[in-house]
Structure formats: structure tokens, C-alpha cells
LUMMI-912039 format. One record per residue (C-alpha): x, y, z; residue number from 1. Coordinates in steps of 0.25 Angstrom, whole numbers. Layout:
! LUMMI-912039
<roza x="X" y="Y" z="Z" k="NUM"/>
...
***
This chain:
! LUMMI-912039
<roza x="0" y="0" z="0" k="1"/>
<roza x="11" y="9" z="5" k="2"/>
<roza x="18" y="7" z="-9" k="3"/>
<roza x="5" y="11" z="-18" k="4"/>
<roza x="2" y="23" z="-9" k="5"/>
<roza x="17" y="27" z="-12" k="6"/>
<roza x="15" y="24" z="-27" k="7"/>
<roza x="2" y="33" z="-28" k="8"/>
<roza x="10" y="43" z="-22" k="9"/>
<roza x="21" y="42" z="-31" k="10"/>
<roza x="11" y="44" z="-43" k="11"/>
<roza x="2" y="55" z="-37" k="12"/>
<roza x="15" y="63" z="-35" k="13"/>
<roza x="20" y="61" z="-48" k="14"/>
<roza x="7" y="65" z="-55" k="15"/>
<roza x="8" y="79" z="-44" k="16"/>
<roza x="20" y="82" z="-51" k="17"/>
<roza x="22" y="100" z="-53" k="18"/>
<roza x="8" y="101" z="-48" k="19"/>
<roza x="11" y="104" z="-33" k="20"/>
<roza x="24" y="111" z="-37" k="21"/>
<roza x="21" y="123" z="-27" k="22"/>
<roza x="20" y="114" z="-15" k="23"/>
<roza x="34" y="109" z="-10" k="24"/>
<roza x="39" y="102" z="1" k="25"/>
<roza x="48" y="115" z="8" k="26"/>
<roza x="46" y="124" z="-5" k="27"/>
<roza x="55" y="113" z="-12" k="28"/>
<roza x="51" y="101" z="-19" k="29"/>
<roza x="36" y="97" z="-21" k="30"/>
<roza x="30" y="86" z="-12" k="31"/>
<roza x="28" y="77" z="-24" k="32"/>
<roza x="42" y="77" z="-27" k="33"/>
<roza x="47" y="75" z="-15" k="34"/>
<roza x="36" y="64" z="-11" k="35"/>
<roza x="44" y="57" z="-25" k="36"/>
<roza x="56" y="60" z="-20" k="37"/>
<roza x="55" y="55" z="-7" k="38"/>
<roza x="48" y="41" z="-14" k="39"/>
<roza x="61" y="39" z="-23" k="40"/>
<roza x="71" y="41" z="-11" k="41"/>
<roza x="61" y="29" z="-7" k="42"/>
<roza x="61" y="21" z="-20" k="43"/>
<roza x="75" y="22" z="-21" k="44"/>
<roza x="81" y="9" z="-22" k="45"/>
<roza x="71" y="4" z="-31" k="46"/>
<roza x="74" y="16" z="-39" k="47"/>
<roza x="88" y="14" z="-40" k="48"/>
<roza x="83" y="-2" z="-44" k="49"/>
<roza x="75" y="4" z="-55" k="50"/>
<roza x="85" y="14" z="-59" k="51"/>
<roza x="96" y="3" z="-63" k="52"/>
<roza x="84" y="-7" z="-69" k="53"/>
<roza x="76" y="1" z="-77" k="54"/>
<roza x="85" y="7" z="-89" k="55"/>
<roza x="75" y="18" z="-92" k="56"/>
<roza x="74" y="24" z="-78" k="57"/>
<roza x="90" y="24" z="-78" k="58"/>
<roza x="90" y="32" z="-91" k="59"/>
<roza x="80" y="43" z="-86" k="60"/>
<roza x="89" y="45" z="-73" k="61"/>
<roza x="103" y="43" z="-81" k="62"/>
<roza x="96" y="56" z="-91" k="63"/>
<roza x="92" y="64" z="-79" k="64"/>
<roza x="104" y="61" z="-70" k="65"/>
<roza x="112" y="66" z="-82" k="66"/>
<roza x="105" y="78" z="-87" k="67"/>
<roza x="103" y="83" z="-72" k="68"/>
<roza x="119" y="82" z="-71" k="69"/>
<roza x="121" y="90" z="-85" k="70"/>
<roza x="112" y="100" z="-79" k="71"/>
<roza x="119" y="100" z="-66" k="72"/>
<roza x="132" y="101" z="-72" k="73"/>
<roza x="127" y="112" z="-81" k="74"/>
<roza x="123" y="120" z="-67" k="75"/>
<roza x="137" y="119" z="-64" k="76"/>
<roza x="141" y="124" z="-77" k="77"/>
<roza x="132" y="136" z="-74" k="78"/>
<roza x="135" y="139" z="-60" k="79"/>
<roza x="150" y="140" z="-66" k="80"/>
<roza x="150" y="149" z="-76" k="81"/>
<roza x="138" y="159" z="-67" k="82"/>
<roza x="126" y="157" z="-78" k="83"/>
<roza x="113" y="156" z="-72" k="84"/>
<roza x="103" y="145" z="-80" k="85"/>
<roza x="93" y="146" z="-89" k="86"/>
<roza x="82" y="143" z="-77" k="87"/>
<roza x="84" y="147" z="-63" k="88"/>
<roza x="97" y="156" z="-63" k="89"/>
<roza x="109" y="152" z="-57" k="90"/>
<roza x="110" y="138" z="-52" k="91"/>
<roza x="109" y="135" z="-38" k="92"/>
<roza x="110" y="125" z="-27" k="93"/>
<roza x="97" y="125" z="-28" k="94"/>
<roza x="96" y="122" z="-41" k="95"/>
<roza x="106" y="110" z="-41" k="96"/>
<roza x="97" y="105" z="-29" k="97"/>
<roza x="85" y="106" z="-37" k="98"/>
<roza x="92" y="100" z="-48" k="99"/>
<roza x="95" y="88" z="-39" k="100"/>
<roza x="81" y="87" z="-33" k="101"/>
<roza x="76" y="87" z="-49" k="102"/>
<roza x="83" y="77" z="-53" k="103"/>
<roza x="79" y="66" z="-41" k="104"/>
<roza x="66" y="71" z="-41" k="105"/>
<roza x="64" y="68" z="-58" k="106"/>
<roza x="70" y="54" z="-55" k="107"/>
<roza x="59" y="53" z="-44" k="108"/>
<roza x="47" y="58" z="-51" k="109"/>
<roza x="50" y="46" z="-64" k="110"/>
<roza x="55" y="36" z="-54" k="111"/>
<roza x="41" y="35" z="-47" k="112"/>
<roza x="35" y="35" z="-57" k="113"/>
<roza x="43" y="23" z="-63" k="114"/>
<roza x="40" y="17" z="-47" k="115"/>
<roza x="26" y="19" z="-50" k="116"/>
<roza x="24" y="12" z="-63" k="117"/>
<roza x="33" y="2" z="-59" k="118"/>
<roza x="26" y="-3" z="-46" k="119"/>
<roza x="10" y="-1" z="-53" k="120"/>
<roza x="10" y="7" z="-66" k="121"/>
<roza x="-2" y="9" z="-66" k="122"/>
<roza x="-2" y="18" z="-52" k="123"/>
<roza x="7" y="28" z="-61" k="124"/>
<roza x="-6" y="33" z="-67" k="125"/>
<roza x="-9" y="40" z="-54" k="126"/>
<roza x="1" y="51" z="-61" k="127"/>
<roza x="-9" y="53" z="-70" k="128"/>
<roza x="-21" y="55" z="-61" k="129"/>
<roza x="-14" y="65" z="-52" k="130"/>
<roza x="-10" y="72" z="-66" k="131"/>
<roza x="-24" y="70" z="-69" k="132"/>
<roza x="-29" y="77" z="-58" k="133"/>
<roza x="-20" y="88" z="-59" k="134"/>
<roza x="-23" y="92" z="-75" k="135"/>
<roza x="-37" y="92" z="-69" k="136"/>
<roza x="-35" y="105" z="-62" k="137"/>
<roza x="-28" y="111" z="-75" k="138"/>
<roza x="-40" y="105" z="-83" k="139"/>
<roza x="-50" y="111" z="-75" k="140"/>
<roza x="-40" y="125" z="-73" k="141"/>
<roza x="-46" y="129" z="-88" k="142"/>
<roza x="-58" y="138" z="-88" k="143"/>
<roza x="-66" y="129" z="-99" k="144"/>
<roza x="-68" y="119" z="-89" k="145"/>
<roza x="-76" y="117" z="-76" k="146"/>
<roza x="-70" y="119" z="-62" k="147"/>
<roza x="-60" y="130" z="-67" k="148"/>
<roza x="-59" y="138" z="-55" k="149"/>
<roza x="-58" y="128" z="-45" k="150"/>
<roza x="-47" y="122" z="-54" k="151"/>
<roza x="-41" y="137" z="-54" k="152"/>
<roza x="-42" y="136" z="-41" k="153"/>
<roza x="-35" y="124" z="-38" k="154"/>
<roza x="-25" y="127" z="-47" k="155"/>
<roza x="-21" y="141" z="-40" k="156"/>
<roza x="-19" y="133" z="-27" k="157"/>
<roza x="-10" y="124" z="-34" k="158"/>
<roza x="-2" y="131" z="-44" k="159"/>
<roza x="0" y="146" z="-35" k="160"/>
<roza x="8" y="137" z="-26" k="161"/>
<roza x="15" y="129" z="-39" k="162"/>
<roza x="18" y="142" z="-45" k="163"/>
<roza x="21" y="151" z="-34" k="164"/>
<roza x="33" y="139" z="-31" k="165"/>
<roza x="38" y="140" z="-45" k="166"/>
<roza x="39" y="155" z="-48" k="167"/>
<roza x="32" y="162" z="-34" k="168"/>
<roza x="21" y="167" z="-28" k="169"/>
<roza x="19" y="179" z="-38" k="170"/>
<roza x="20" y="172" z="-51" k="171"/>
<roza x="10" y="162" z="-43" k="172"/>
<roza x="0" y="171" z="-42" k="173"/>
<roza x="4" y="179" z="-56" k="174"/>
<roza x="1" y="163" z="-62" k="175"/>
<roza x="-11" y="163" z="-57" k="176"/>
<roza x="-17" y="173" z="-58" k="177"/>
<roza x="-13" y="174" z="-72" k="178"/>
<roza x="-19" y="158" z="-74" k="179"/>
<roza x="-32" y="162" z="-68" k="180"/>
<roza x="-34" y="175" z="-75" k="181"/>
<roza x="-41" y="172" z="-88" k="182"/>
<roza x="-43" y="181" z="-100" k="183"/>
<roza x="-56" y="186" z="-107" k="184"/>
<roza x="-57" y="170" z="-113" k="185"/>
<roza x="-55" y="161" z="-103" k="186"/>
<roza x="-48" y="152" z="-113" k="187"/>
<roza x="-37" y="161" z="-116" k="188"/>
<roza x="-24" y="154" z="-115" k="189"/>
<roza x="-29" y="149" z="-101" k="190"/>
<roza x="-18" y="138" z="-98" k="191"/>
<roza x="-22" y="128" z="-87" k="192"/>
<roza x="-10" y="121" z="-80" k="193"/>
<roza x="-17" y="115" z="-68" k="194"/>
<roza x="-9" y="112" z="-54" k="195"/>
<roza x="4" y="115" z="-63" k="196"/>
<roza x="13" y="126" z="-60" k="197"/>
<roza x="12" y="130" z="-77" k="198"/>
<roza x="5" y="125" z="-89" k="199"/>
<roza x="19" y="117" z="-95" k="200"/>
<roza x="19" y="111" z="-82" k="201"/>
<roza x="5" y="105" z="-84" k="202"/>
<roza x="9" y="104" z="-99" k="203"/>
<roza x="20" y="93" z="-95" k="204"/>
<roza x="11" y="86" z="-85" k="205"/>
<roza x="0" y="83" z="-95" k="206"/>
<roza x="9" y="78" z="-105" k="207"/>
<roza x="14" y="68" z="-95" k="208"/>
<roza x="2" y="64" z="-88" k="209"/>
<roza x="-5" y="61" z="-103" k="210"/>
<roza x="8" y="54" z="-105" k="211"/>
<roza x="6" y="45" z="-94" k="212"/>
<roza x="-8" y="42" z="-96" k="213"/>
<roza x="-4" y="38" z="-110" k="214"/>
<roza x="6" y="28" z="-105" k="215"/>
<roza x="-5" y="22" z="-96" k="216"/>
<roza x="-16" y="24" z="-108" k="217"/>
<roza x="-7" y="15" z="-116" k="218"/>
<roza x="-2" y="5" z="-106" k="219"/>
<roza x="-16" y="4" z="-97" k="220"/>
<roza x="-29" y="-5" z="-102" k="221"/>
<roza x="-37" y="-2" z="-88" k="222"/>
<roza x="-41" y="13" z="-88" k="223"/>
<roza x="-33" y="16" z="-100" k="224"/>
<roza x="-43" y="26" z="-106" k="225"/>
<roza x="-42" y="35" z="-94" k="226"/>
<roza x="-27" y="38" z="-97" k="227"/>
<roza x="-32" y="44" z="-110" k="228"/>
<roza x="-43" y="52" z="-104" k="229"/>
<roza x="-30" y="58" z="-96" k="230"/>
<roza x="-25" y="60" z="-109" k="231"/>
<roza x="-34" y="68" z="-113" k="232"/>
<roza x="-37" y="75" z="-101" k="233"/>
<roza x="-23" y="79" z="-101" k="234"/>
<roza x="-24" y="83" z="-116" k="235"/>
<roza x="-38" y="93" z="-111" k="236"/>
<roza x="-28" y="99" z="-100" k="237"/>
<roza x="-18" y="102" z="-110" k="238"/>
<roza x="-26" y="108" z="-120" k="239"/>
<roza x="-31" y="118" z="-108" k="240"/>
<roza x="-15" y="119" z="-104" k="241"/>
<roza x="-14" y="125" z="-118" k="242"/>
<roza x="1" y="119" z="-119" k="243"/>
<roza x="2" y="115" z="-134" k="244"/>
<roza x="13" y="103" z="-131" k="245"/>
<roza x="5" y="96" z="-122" k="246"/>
<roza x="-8" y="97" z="-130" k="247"/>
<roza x="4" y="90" z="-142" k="248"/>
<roza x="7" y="80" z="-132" k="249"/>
<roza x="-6" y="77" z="-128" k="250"/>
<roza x="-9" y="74" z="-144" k="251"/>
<roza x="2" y="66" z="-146" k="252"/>
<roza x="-3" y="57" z="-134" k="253"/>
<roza x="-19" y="58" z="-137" k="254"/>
<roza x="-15" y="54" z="-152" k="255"/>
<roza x="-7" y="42" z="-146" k="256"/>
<roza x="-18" y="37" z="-138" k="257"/>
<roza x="-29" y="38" z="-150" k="258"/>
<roza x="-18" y="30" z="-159" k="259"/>
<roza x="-16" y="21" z="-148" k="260"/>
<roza x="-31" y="19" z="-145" k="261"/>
<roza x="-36" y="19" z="-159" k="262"/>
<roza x="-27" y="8" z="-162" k="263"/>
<roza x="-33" y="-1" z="-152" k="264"/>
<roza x="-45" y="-1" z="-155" k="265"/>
<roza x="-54" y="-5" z="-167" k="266"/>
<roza x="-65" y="7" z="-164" k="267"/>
<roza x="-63" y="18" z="-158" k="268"/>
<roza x="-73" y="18" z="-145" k="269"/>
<roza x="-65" y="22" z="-133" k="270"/>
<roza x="-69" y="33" z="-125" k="271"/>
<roza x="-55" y="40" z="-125" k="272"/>
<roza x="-58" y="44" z="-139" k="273"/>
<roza x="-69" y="54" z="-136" k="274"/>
<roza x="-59" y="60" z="-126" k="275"/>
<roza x="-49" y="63" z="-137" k="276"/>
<roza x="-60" y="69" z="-143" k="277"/>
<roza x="-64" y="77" z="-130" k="278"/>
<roza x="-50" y="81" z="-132" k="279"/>
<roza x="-50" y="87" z="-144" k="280"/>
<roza x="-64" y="94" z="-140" k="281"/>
<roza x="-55" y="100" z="-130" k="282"/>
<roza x="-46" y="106" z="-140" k="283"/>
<roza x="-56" y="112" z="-145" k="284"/>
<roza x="-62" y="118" z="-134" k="285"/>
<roza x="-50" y="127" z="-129" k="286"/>
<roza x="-47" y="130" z="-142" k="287"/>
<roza x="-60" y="136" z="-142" k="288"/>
<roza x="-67" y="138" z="-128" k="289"/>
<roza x="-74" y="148" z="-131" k="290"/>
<roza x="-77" y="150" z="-145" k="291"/>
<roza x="-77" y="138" z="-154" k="292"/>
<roza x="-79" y="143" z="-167" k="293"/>
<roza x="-73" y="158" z="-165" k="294"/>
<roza x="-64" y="158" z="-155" k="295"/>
<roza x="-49" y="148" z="-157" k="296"/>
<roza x="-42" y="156" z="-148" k="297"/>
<roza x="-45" y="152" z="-133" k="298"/>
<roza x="-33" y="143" z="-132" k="299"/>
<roza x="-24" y="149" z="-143" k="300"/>
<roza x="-12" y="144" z="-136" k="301"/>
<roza x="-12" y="130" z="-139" k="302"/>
<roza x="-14" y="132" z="-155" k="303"/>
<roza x="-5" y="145" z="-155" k="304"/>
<roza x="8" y="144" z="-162" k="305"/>
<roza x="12" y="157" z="-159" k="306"/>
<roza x="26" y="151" z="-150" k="307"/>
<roza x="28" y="140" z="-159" k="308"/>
<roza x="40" y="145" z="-166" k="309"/>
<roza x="44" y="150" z="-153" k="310"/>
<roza x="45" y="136" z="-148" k="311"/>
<roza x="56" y="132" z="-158" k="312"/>
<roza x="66" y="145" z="-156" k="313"/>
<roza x="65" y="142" z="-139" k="314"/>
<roza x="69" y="127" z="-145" k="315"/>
<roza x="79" y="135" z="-152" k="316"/>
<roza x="84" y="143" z="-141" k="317"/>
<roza x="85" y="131" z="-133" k="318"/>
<roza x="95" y="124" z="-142" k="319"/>
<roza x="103" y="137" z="-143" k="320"/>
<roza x="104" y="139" z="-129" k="321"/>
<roza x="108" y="124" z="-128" k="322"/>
<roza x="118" y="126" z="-139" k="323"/>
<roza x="123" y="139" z="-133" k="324"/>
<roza x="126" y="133" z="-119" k="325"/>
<roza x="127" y="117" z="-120" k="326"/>
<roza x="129" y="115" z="-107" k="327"/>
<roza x="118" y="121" z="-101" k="328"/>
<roza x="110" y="133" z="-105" k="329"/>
<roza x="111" y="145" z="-98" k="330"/>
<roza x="102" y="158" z="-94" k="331"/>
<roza x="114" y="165" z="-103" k="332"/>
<roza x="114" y="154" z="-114" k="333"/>
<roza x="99" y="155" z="-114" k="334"/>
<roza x="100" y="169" z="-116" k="335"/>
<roza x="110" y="169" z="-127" k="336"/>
<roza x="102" y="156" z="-135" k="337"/>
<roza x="90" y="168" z="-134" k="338"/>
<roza x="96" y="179" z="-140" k="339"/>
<roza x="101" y="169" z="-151" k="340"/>
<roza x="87" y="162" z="-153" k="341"/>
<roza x="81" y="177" z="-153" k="342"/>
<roza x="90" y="180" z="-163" k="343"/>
<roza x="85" y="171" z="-173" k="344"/>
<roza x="71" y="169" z="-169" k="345"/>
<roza x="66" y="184" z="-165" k="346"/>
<roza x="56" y="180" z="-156" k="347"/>
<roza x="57" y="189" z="-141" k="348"/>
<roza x="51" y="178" z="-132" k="349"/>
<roza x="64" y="168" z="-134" k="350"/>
<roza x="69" y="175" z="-124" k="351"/>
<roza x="58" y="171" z="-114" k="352"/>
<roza x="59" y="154" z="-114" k="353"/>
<roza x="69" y="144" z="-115" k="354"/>
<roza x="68" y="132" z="-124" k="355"/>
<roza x="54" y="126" z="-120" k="356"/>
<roza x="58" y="113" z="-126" k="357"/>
<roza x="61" y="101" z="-114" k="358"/>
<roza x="71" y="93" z="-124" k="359"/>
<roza x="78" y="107" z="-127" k="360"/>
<roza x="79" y="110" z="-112" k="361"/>
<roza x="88" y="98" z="-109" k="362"/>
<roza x="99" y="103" z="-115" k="363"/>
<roza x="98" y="118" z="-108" k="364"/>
<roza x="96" y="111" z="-95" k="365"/>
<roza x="105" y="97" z="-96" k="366"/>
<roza x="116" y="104" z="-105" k="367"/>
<roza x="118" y="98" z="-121" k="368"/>
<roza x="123" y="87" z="-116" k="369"/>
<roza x="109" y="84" z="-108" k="370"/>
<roza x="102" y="84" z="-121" k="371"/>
<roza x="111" y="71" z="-125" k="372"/>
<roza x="108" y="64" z="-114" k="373"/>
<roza x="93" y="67" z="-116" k="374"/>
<roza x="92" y="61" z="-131" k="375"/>
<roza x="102" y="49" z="-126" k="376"/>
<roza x="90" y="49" z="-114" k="377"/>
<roza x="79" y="49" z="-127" k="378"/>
<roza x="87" y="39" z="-134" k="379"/>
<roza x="89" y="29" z="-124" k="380"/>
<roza x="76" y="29" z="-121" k="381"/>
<roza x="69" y="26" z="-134" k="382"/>
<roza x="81" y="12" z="-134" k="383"/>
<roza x="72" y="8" z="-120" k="384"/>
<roza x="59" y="13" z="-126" k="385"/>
<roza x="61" y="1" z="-138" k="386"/>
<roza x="60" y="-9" z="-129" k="387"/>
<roza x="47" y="-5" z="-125" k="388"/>
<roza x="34" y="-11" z="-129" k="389"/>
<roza x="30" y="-6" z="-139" k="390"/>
<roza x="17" y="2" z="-135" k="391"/>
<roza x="25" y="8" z="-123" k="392"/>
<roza x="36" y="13" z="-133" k="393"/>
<roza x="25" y="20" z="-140" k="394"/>
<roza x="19" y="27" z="-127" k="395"/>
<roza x="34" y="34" z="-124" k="396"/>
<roza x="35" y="39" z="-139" k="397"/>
<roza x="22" y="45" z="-139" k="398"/>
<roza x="25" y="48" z="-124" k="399"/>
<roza x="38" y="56" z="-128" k="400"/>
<roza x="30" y="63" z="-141" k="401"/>
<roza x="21" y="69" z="-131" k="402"/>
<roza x="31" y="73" z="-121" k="403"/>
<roza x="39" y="77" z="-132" k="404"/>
<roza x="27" y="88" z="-138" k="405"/>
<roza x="26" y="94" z="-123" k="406"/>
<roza x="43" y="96" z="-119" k="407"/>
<roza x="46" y="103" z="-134" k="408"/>
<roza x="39" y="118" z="-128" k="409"/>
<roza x="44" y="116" z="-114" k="410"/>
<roza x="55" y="118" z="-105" k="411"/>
<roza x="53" y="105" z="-95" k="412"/>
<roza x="57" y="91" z="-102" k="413"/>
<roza x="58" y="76" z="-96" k="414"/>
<roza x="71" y="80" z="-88" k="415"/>
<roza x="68" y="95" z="-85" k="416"/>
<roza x="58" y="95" z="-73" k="417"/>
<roza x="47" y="89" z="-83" k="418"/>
<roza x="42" y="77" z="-71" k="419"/>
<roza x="30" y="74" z="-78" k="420"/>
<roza x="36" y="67" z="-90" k="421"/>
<roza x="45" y="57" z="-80" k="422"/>
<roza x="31" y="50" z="-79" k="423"/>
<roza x="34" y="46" z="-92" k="424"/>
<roza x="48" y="42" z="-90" k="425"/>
<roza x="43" y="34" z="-77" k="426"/>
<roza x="34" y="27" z="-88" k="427"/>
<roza x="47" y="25" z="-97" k="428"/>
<roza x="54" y="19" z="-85" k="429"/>
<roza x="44" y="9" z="-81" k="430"/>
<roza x="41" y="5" z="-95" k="431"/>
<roza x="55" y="3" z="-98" k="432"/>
<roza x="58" y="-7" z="-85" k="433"/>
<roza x="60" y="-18" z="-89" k="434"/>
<roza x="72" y="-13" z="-100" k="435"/>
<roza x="85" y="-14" z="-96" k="436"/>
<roza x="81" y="-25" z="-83" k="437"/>
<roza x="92" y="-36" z="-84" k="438"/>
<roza x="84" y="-47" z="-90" k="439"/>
<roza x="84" y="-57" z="-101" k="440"/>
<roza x="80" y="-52" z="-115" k="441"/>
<roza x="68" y="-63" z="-117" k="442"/>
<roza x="63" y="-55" z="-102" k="443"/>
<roza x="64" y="-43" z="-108" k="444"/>
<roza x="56" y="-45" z="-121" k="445"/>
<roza x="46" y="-52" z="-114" k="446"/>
<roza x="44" y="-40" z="-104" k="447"/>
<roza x="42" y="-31" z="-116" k="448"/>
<roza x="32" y="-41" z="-122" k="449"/>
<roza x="26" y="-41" z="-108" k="450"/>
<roza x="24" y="-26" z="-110" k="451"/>
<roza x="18" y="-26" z="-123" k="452"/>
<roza x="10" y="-37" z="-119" k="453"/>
<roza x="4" y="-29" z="-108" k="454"/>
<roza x="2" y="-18" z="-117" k="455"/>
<roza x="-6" y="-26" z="-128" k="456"/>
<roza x="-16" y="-33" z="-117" k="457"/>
<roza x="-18" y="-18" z="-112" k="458"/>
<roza x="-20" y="-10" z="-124" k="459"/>
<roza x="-30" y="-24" z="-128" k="460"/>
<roza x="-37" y="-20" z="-114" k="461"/>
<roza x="-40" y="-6" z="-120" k="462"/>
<roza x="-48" y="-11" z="-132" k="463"/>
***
């Protein structure tokens, strides 16, 4: 009993996770990542067990533990010649301690969930319930739905404290006043972000939690059509969120399950269909909320493509600041790559943003040589994805298309602060378990036909 209660726990806290960011155990760490701390100092000898059996979990930590050295190194480098960082100024003990407590607390938040899915994996969808719960509030945040101001409500509990945490009490109440404040049309750019500090911040959530429910969709023959109502619900939030990489990721997953549907079954009967069909309703309602036939320009931000080419000169200056400082960029590189980018591109508000681009970001952040050892990462894990069954293989490339739509306009990526997405890993970890343990080769290949066994029987269960 004790060991279930601890697993719930587990999940519930890794669903929580940036939602009670303004709620810290002595103004420094969040319950929830302490609480998952605390269980991995507990769950120590098994991890280190796992850690040298299971070839994908060594590979995640072996990446991370180099890329945080790089970036610790280039600290040093920085502290040496007196240039502040792009992000937070100088560097201080602070910040190495941070730095430190980052790291742990990443191989903590995709250990647990590997823990979890290993002892029952069916217990991991608790994550997406909590997450559930917590899209809710931002669902029912929007004015064209019922119950908006006792979400609003609840929202300005949680996020005054989230965002007073993050940039102080001010800006707090500047944020929300400026959120609740609507214009002559309710719909105008109105945002919702929920129990999150900022709507990116929700954005990343989302896309995980429809990730999650995919993988359960496509393993799951019990309650399977339930993951895909998440899905959708997920996709509703998004459109609200107005955050265009999202919706794209949420299309390449919704256009993966109707394939996937679709092509087991003979007719199409299910339910789920009239949901994807709600969805699309729901496009067009906040395209249009208020005037259907007149009126296209309620929520203009998600089919305005007035930053497009904006987009691909921060990618741009990314690179540039990458090439003009490869072993780290600083605030002075940053601002030199700028004045460069400006020079060729003439548009003013380069000199506002950073790269927006995850993939880009690991070389800013983990030096040039960190973005070598992130395509070795990529590479060696498509080798152990090829051992896979073959409908697991498929999940992590549609997984990793979705993922990919969401990290190409923002600044947080699988090893930059993004926790949500170690879900996933902690998924790639536990499907990949069985690669690498010392056994005969027969064993193996029946384990893999085991797998796909369990996978045939399951998808026959649906139909």
C-alpha cells in the first residue's frame, strides 16, 4: 500500500510540474521538486541499478552530464575574461548552485517517471489527469466559455504568486491586471494560460501531455478513446492559447490518431470522430466569435503571419552569435551578432529577442561543442529506436515531429528547463529496457515479438 501511495504521489507531482512555481519550500525550490528529490535520494540504489542496465536511461544522463559540464565550463570562461551572460548577468555562486540543483532535479523529474511506468505503467496516466485538471482552469479562463470568472479567479490566486516569484510583486500585478483587462471585443488577442506563469509555458505542457496521451492511446485497449478526448481537449486549450506551434503539434498528433484509427477499422463508427470534428467546430469559433460571416479578425494572432520572416533572422542571429562566440555566447556577442543581423535584415525589433529556436539554443547555452553532442545524442537514439516494435518506433517519430513543431519558435528545448517533455523520454526509457540487458540474442528477439504481440492483441481489443 505504502509503495502505491508513493507512486501516485510520484505522478501527481510530475503532472503539477510549473504550475505552483510561486509556492516554494523557503522562497527556493518548489514543493513538488523537492518532494522528487527527496523520493530519488530514496530510490537511489535501484536508480544506479537502472542506470547501468537500461542503455537508454545511461545515454539521457551521459548527454546532460556533458552539456551541463560544457555550460559550467563556459561559466568559468566567463567569469575569467568579466562578461556577463546573455541571461542573468554575471555569473554567481548562485547561479552554479542553481545550475547544480538543475541538473539533479532533470535526472529526478525523467527518473520517476521511468519508476513509474516500470512498477505499473498504467499508474503514469495520472500525469495526464493532473494535467487535465490543470488545462481546465485555462479552458474555462476564456471569455467564450461558462464559469469564466470564477476560473479568472482562480487563476489570479495561483498565477499572482507564480508571477510575483518570477519577476516580482509589480509585474505581478501589472500581469494581471493587464490579462483580465479585456478590450471592446472580448476576443481580441485574449491569451488564456491557466495555472502557468506564461502562455509558452502552458504551450510546452500541452504538447507533452497530448504526447503522453498518444502513447497511452496507442498502447492502451481499455479506456483508450479517453486518451484521445485528452487530445482533443488539449488541442480546444491550444486554439484558445493562441500559440501557433502548439496548435501544429497538436495537428501532426490528431492527423496521426485518425490514420492510426482509420486504419483499423472497416467503418468508421467511433465516437472519437465527432470529437475531431468538434475540433475543427472549434477553430472555427474563435476564429469568429463574434461575427461568423463579417467578422475574421477576433483571434488574428494565430493566422497572422506578420512575425513569420521575423522568426527566421532571430534563427539567423542565433547562429551568428553561435559563430561569433563558440564557446559560449555572451551578452557582448549577442549584441554584436544583433547589429550584424540588423544590418542585413533591417528590422528594429531584432534587438528585443534571442533565437526562439530550442535546437539553436544549445549551442548559446552548451558552447558549439554541445550542439555535437546533442545530434550524437539524436543519433544514437534512433540506433536503439530500431530495435523497437515497430508501432512503438512510429509513436516517437510522430512524437519527436510534434515536439519538434513546438521547440522551432521557443527559447526552452528537452535540455533547457523544458521538464515536461522528460515525460516523453521517461517513456523512451521504459520502452527501450530491455535493450542493452545481458541476454541471449533468441531472448531478445522474442521480447521484441512479445512487444509487438501485446501490441496486435491491443489495437484488435479497440476494433
Amino acid at each position: 500500500m505504502i509503495k502505491l501511495l508513493l507512486i501516485i504521489a510520484i505522478a501527481i507531482s510530475l503532472g503539477l510540474n510549473y504550475a505552483l512555481v510561486g509556492y516554494r519550500f523557503l522562497g527556493i525550490i518548489t514543493y513538488d521538486r523537492l518532494f522528487q528529490l527527496a523520493v530519488l535520494a530514496l530510490l537511489w540504489p535501484r536508480f544506479s541499478r537502472d542506470l547501468r542496465n537500461n542503455r537508454a536511461l545511461r545515454l539521457f544522463v551521459a548527454t546532460l552530464t556533458t552539456l551541463y559540464l560544457f555550460q559550467l565550463l563556459f561559466w568559468m570562461r566567463a567569469v575569467m575574461i568579466d562578461a556577463p551572460l546573455l541571461e542573468g548577468g554575471k555569473v554567481s555562486v548562485k547561479d552554479i548552485f542553481l545550475l547544480g540543483g538543475d541538473y539533479v532535479a532533470t535526472i529526478a523529474f525523467t527518473y520517476l517517471g521511468f519508476y513509474v511506468l516500470s512498477k505499473y505503467w498504467r499508474w503514469f496516466s495520472i500525469v495526464l489527469v493532473v494535467q487535465v485538471l490543470l488545462f481546465s482552469l485555462a479552458f474555462f479562463q476564456h471569455p467564450l466559455t461558462p464559469l469564466t470568472s470564477t476560473a479568472q479567479d482562480m487563476r489570479a490566486r495561483v498565477a499572482y504568486a507564480n508571477i510575483e516569484v518570477a519577476k516580482g510583486e509589480e509585474a505581478a500585478t501589472e500581469a494581471l491586471e493587464r490579462e483580465v483587462k479585456l478590450k471592446e471585443q472580448i476576443s481580441d488577442r485574449f491569451r488564456v494560460s491557466g495555472p502557468y506563469i506564461t502562455v509558452i509555458r502552458l504551450s510546452y505542457a500541452l504538447t507533452a501531455s497530448s504526447i503522453i496521451a498518444m502513447y497511452f492511446y496507442a498502447r492502451s485497449s481499455k479506456y483508450s478513446q479517453l486518451y484521445l478526448y485528452a487530445i482533443v481537449f488539449n488541442f480546444l486549450v491550444s486554439i484558445l492559447s493562441q500559440t501557433r506551434s502548439v496548435i501544429a503539434a497538436h495537428i501532426i498528433l490528431l492527423s496521426y490518431a485518425l490514420l492510426k484509427y482509420i486504419g483499423s477499422r472497416k467503418r468508421i463508427t467511433n465516437p472519437s470522430i465527432y470529437f475531431l470534428a468538434l475540433a475543427v467546430l472549434g477553430i472555427i469559433a474563435v476564429y469568429a466569435p463574434n461575427d461568423l460571416l463579417y467578422r475574421l479578425g477576433g483571434f488574428d494572432r494565430i493566422h497572422s503571419v506578420s512575425d513569420s520572416g521575423l522568426r527566421i533572422w532571430l534563427w539567423i542571429l542565433g547562429l551568428v552569435s553561435i559563430a561569433i562566440s563558440p564557446l559560449g555566447v555572451t551578452t557582448d556577442a549577442h549584441r554584436e551578432a544583433q547589429q550584424i543581423v540588423f544590418s542585413w535584415s533591417g528590422i528594429e525589433t531584432i534587438f528585443e529577442y534571442t533565437s526562439h529556436n530550442g535546437i539553436i539554443n544549445i549551442g548559446v547555452l552548451f558552447t558549439v561543442f554541445g550542439l555535437f553532442v546533442f545530434f550524437s545524442f539524436i543519433y544514437l537514439a534512433m540506433r536503439l529506436n530500431r530495435r523497437l516494435a515497430p508501432e512503438v518506433r512510429n509513436f516517437f517519430v510522430v512524437a519527436a515531429a510534434a515536439y519538434l513543431m513546438q521547440i522551432m519558435t521557443h527559447n526552452d528545448f528537452i535540455f533547457i528547463k523544458d521538464y515536461h517533455i522528460l515525460s516523453l523520454v521517461s517513456i523512451w526509457c521504459y520502452e527501450c529496457r530491455n535493450i542493452g540487458v545481458e541476454q541471449g540474442t533468441d531472448t531478445m528477439l522474442m521480447s521484441m515479438e512479445a512487444t509487438s504481440l501485446d501490441l496486435e492483441r491491443e489495437r484488435i481489443g479497440r476494433s
